[in-house]
N, C-alpha and C positions, 0 to 999 in steps of 0.2 A: 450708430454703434450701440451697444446693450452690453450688461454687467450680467449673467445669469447667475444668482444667490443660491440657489438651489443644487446648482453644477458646484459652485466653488464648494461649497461646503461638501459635496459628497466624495470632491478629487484628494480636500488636505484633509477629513475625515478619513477615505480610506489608505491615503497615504500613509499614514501615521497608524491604524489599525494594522495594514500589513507586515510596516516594520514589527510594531510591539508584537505579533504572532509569533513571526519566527526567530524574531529576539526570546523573548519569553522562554520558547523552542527551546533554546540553546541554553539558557542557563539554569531551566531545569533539568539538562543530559548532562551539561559540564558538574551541577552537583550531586547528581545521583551515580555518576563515573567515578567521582574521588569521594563520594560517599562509602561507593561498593569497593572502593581500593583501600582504603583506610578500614572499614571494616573485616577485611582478610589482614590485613599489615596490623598496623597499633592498635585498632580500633577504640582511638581517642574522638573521644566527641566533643573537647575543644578546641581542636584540629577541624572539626567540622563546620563548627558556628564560626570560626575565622572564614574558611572557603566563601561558607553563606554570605559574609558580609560583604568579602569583596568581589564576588560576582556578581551580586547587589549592585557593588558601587560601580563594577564596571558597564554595568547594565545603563545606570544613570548618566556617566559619559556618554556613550553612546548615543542616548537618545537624545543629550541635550546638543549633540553633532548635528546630529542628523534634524531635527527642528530646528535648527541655527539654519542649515542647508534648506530647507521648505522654506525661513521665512525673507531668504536673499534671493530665492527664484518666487516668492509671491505666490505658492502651490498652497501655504498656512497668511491669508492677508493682514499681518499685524499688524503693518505701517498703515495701511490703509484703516484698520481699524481705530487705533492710535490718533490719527488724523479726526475721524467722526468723532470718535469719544471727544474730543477739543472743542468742534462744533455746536455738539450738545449738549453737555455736561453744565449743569446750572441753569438750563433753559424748561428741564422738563417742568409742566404742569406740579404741583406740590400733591406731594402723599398721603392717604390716610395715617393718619399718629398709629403707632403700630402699641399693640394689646396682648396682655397678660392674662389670659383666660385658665380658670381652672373645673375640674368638670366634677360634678356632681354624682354621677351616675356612669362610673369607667366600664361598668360589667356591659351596658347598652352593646357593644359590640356583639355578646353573644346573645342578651335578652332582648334583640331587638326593639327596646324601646324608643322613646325619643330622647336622641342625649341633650343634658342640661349644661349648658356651658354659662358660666358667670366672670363679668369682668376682674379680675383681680387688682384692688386699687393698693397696689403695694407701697401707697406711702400713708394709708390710714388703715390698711390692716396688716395684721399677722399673719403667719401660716398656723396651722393648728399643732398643738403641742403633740408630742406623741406619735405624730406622723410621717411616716418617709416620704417625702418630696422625691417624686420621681419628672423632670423640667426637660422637657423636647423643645426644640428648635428647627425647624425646616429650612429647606434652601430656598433657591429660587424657583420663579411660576405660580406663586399660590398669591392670593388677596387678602387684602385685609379684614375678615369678616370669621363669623364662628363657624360656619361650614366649611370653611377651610381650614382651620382646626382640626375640627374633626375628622377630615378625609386625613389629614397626617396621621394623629394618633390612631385610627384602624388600622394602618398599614401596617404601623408600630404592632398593636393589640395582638394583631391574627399572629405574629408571627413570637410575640414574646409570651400571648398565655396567660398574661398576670392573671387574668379575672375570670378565666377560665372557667376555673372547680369552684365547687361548694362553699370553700372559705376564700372570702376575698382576703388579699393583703391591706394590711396595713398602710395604706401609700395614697398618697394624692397626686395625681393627674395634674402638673402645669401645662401649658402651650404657649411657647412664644411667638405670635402673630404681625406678620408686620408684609408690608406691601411689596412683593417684588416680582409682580405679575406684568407681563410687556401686554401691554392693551394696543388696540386698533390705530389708538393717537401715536403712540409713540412708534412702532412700525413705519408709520409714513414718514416721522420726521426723520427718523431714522436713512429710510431708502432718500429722502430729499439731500440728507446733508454725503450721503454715498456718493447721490449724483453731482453733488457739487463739487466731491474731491476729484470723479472720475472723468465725469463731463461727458458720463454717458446714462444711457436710461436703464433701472433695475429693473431686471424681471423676476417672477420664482419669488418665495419666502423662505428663511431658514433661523431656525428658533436658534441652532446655535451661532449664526451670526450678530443675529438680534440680542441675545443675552451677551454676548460677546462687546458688543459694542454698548451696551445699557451696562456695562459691567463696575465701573467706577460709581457709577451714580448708584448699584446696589451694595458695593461695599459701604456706602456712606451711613445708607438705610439700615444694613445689620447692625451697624455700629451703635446708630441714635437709638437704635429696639435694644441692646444690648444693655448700654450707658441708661436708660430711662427704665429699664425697668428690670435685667438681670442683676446690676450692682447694688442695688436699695433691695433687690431679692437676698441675696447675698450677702449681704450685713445680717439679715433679719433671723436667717440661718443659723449663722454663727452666733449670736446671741442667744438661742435657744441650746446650742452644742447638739444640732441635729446630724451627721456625719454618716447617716447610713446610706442616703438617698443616693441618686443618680443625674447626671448629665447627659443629654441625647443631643446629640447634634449633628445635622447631615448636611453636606456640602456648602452653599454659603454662610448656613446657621453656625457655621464652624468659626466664620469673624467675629457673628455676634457674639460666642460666648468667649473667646480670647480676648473679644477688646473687651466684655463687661469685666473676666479677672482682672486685665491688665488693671485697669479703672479699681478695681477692688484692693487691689496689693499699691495701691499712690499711696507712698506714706506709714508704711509696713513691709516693705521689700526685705527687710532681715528677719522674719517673721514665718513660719515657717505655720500658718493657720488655713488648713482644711475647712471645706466644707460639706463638703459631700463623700461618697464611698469611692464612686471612679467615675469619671467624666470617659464619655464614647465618643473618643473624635472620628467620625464618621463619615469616608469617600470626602475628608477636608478640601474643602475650595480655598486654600489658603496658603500663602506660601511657603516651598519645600525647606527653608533656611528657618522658620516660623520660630524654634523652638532650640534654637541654635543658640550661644554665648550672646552673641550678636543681633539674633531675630529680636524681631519687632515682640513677640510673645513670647520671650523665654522666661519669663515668672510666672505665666498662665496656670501654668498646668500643676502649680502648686495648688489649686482649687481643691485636688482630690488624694484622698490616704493614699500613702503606698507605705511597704514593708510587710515582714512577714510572709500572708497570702494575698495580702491588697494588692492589685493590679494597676490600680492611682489612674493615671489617664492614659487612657488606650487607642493608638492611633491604628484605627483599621483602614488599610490602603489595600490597593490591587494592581498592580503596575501596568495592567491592561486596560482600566477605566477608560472606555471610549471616548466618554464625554469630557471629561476631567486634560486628559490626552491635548485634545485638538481645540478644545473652547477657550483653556484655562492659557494655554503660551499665544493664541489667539488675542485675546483680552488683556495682556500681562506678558511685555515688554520691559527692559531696563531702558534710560536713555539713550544707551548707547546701540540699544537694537540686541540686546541677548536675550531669550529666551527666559521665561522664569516658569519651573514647571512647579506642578502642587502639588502638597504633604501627600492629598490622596494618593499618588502613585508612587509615591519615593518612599513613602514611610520617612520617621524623623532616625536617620543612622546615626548622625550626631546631635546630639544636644546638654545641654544644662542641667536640667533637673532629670529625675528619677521618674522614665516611663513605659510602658509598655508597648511595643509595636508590636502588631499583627499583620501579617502576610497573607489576605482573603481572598488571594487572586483565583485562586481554585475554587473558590467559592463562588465569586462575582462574576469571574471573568472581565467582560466587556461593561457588564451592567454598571448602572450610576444611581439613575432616576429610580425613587421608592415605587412609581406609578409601573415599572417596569418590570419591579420583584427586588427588590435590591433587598430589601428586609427578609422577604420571605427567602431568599437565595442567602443568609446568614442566621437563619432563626431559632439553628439546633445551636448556633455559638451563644445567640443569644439567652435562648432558653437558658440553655446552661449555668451560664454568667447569674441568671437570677435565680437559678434553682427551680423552674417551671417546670423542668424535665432532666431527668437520667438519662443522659445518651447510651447507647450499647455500641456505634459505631462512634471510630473517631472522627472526630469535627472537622471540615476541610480547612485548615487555617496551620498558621508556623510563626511561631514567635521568632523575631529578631532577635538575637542577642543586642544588648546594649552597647552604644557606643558617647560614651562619654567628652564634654567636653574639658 
């Protein structure tokens, strides 16, 4: 008998893509139907952002039905995943120490030069006074080394502009670097402890089963890149009263930077200290409850201003994320065998503090992976957001109204 890796992934992948289509379907015609009705009747448009929210939410029912349902008929293999993860988990070979890089030379994108990346030893240096710290963070698949660095911030670059024109900004380029590439070794131990649960032979590869089942062991990793070197960042900040910068964070990078605030507000949780302009939680790999009274990160996202125009921290989801979808209730089970789906797709409808959610599914679509376009398929919002560009058309995106806890 044989396990094909390849098959499963592509049956509970498009299982769960089909649904989200013509779910999605539906609750963009049920609110453009009492959009178009309310706009002949009262034409209240907080009559409207209610509609939004709770088709929203029934949207999220829905889907966490129905992936309850995939993962009791084994179409989404979480038990089984669940099982490996047990197997492996504290076995792997140890990591490269994960790395604070800061770049020299941000415009290289468009001057073709060679970029300079230098370690940043954030506990015997400073940031430079005067400077907007603008601090990226990647998910998973990348190594611990400065070219992969660099591959992130391009993606970033092409589609944000900063260094674009004549006058550079003001702003320094961080990277938070840290190991969560599934290498040749870890695949096999990976398929061995598979075959151990199944007691049969894999065939096929599949990245999201593999990252799937490697999933625990790279929460841990965001965390240690987080706690060593975003929270010693993050003091150093605040000491200078530097408030303008930014937060970049795309799908697991999204633990590291919750647990370095968490880590940062120990000891200050009544305290109400900023440090940057608006953290971008970005296609978050992190759980949908995250930012909840209750969540594990509900002090986080005091990291960043809000009031007035400030947007504070901005959680861009897409309720279609493919990867996000099927990797993420894959990987991330309760004990009791529930479903736990991620911020990426849900947006935070309820929470604690004061934030911004963004609705980019028209934007994104299915997309996840930056290697895919994920940046450039959001880069007029982004633009924007930094002032790189005047749009003339509106931006594919919809902000949530707030839903407080």
């Amino acid at each position: 008998m044989s396990w094909d890796m390849k098959s499963a992934e592509n049956i509970a992948k498009g299982s769960v893509d089909a649904f989200k289509k013509e779910a999605d379907k539906l609750i963009q015609n049920t609110t453009d139907d009492m959009s178009d009705y309310i706009d002949h009747t009262l034409n209240c448009f907080g009559e409207m952002d209610q509609i939004r929210i709770r088709a929203t939410e029934r949207f999220i029912q829905y889907e966490t039905a129905y992936v309850r349902a995939l993962i009791e008929k084994k179409i989404i293999p979480s038990e089984l995943i669940r099982k490996v993860q047990e197997l492996i988990f504290g076995k792997l070979p140890p990591h490269p120490e994960p790395t604070l890089f800061i770049l020299s030379n941000p415009d290289e994108v468009w001057s073709r030069e060679e970029p300079i990346w230098k370690e940043f030893d954030v506990n015997n240096e400073d940031p430079r006074r005067n400077r907007k710290p603008i601090i990226l963070v990647h998910g998973a698949g990348y190594a611990r080394k400065h070219e992969e660095a660099n591959k992130f911030f391009k993606y970033f670059e092409e589609a944000a502009h900063l260094f674009k024109g004549d006058r550079p900004p003001n702003v320094d380029i961080y990277v938070l670097n840290y190991d969560s590439e599934i290498t040749n070794e870890t695949k096999t131990m990976i398929n061995v402890a598979i075959e151990t649960v199944l007691q049969e032979v894999v065939l096929g590869e599949s990245d999201i089963i593999y990252t799937a089942a490697l999933w625990k062991e790279l929460v841990q990793r965001a965390h240690d890149a987080g706690e060593r070197h975003l929270t010693p960042l993050f003091n150093k900040i605040f000491r200078f009263d530097v408030t303008e910068g930014y937060i970049v964070s795309h799908s697991l990078g999204n633990e590291a930077v919750a647990f370095a605030a968490k880590k940062y507000y120990e000891g200050r949780e009544s305290d109400y200290i900023p440090i940057c302009k608006s953290w971008w939680c970005m296609a978050a790999a992190i759980p949908a409850d995250s930012f909840t009274n209750t969540g594990q990160y509900a002090i986080s996202t005091k990291i960043s201003l809000t009031g007035g125009n400030e947007e504070g921290t901005v959680v861009w989801f897409s309720r279609v994320d493919s990867v996000l979808s099927s990797l993420y209730p894959m990987g991330n089970i309760t004990p009791q065998g529930e479903p736990i789906l991620a911020l990426g797709v849900t947006g935070a409808l309820i929470h604690q503090l004061p934030l911004t959610n963004l609705d980019v599914t028209s934007c994104t679509l299915f997309t996840h992976q930056v290697t895919d376009g994920y940046f450039e398929k959001v880069g007029s919002n982004i633009r924007g957001r930094l002032g790189t560009e005047i749009w003339s058309e509106p931006m594919c995106e919809a902000k949530i109204p707030p839903r407080r806890d």
